[in-house]
C-alpha positions as CSV (number, residue, x, y, z in Angstrom):
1,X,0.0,0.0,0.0
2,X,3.0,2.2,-0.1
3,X,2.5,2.9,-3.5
4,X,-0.9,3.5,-4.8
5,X,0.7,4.6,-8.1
6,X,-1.5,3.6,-11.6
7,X,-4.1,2.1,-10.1
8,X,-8.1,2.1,-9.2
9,X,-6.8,3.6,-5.6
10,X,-4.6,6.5,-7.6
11,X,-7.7,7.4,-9.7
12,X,-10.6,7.7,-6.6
13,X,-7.4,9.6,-5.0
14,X,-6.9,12.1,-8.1
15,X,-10.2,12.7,-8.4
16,X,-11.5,12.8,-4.8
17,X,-13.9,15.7,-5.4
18,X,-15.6,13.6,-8.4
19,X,-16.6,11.3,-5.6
20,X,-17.8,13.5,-3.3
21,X,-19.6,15.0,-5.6
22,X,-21.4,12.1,-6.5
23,X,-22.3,11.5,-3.3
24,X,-23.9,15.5,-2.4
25,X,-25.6,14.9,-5.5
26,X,-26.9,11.9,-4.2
27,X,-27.8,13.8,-0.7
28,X,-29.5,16.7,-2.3
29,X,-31.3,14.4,-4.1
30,X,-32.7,12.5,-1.3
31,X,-33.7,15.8,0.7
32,X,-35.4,17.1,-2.1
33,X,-37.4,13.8,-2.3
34,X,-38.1,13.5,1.7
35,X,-39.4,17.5,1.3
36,X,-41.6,16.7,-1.8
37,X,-43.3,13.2,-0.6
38,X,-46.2,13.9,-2.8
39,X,-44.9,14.8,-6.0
40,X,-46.3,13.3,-9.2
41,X,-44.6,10.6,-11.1
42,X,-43.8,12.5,-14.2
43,X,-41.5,15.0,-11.4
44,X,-40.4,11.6,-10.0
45,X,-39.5,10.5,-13.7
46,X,-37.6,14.0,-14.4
47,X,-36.0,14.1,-11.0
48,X,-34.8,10.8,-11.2
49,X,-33.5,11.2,-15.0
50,X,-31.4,13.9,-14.3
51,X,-30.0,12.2,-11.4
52,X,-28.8,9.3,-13.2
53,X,-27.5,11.6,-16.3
54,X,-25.6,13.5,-13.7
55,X,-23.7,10.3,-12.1
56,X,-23.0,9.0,-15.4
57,X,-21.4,12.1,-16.7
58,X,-19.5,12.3,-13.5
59,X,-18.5,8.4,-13.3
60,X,-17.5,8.9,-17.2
61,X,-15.5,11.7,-17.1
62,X,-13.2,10.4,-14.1
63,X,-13.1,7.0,-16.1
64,X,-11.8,8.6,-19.4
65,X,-9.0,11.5,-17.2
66,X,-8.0,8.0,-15.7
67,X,-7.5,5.5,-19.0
68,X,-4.1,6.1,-19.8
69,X,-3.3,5.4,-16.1
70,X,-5.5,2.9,-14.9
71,X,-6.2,-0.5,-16.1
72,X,-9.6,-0.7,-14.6
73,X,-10.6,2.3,-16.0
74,X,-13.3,0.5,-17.7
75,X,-15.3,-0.5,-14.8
76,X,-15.6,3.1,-13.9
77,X,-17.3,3.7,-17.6
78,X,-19.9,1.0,-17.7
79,X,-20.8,2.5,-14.4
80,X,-20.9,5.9,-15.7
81,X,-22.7,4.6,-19.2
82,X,-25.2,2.5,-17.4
83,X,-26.5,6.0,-15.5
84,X,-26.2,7.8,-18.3
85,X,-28.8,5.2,-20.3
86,X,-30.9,4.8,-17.2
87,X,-31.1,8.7,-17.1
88,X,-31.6,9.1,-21.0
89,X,-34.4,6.6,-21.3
90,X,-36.0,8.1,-18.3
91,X,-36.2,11.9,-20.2
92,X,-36.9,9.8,-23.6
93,X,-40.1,8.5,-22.6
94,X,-41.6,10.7,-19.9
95,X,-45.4,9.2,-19.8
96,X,-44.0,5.6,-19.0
97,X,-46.1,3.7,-16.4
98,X,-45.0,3.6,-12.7
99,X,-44.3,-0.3,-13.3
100,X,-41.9,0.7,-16.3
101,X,-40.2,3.5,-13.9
102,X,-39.3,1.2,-11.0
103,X,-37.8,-1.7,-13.6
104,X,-35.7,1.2,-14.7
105,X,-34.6,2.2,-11.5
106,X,-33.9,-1.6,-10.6
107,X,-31.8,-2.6,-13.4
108,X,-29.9,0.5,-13.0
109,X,-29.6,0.0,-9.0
110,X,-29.0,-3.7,-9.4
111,X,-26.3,-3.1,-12.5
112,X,-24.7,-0.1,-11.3
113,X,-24.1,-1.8,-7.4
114,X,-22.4,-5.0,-9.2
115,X,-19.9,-2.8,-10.6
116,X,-19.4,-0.8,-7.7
117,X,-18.7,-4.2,-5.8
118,X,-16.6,-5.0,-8.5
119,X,-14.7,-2.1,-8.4
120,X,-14.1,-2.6,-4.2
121,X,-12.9,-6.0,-4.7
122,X,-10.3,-4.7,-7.0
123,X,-8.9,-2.2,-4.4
124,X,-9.0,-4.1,-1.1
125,X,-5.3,-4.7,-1.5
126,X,-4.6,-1.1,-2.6
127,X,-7.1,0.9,-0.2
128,X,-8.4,0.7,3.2
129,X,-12.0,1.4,3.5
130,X,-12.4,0.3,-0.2
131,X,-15.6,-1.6,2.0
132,X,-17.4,2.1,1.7
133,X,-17.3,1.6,-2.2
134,X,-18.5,-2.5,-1.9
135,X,-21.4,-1.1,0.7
136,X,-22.3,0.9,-1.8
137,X,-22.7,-1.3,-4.1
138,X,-24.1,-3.7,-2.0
139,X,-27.1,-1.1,-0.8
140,X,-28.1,-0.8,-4.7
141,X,-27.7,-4.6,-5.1
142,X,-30.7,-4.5,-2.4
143,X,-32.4,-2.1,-3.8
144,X,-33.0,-2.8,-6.9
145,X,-33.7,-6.0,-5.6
146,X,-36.4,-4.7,-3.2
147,X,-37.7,-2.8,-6.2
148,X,-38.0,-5.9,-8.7
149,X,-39.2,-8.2,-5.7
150,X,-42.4,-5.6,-4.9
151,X,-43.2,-3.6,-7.6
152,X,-46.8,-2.6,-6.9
153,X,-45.8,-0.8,-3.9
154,X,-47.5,2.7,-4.1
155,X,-45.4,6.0,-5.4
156,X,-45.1,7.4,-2.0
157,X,-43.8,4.3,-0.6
158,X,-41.1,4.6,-3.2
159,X,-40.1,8.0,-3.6
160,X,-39.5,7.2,0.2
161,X,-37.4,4.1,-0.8
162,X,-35.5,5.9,-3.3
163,X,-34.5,8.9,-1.1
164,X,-33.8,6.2,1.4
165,X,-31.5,4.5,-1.0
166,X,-30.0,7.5,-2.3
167,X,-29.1,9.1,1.2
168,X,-27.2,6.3,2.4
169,X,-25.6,5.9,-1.1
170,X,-24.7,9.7,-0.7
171,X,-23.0,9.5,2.3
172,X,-20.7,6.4,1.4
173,X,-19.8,8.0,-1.0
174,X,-18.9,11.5,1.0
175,X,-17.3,9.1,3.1
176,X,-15.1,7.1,0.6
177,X,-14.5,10.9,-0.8
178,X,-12.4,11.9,1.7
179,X,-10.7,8.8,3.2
180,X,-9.1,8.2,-0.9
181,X,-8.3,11.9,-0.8
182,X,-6.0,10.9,2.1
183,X,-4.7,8.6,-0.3
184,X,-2.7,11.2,-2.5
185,X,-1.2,13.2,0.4
């Protein structure tokens, strides 16, 4: 661990702020839901779209800056791709039915958390707290799990589910922010 040098580790710890980012983002976005309970599915839909275009821009960007460095660079870009299609086919088809929303939201959650476990397996010899990253992962695993296992739950119940979700996301990721920052010092 002396040297993190061109690695996964080296790229979370050159772009620190991309992860914490991610995970305000994430925050903000859970607030916003908890304040708004009752908002209609189509602001569900357009809140959640932008969302997931906003993580996969972020997640691509630090994947491409990190290509020439890191050899895993690739697992960072599906992750970043995969939010960037969740988030486009959200805005592409606005008047899609609840049901239709939440297998969205699944496949994304359940897709995105693999790589992110992925990802945490590959630095647990390079990184401590490379468990933040895989607990990540693992809480989208669940959710999108939750999601496909009980779809006819009612909005409310998942708006609440999703802020849920996306808080403690959020604040792994704050968390992993700032202990790979540590990394390049």
């Amino acid at each position: 661990m002396a040297s993190i040098g061109n690695s996964l580790a080296a790229a979370l710890s050159r772009n620190w702020w991309v992860v914490l980012l991610r995970g305000v983002v994430a925050i903000l976005f859970a607030v916003l839901t908890w304040a708004q309970p009752g908002i209609t599915l189509a602001a569900l839909v357009l809140v959640f779209g932008a969302y997931a275009v906003i993580d996969g821009v972020l997640g691509v960007w630090m994947a491409i800056s990190n290509r020439k460095t890191n050899p895993q660079w690739w697992v960072l870009l599906l992750w970043g791709i995969v939010s960037v299609i969740a988030g486009v086919m959200t805005f592409a088809v606005p008047g899609i039915t609840g049901l239709v929303l939440l297998m969205y939201i699944a496949a994304w959650a359940v897709v995105t958390g693999v790589l992110q476990i992925m990802a945490a397996i590959r630095l647990r010899k390079e990184i401590e707290g490379e468990w933040l990253l895989g607990l990540g992962g693992l809480a989208s695993v669940v959710f999108g799990g939750l999601m496909i296992w009980n779809p006819g739950a009612g909005a409310l119940a998942v708006a609440w589910l999703i802020a849920a979700y996306a808080f403690i996301f959020g604040v792994l990721m704050v968390l992993l922010a700032f202990r790979v920052r540590k990394l390049g010092q």
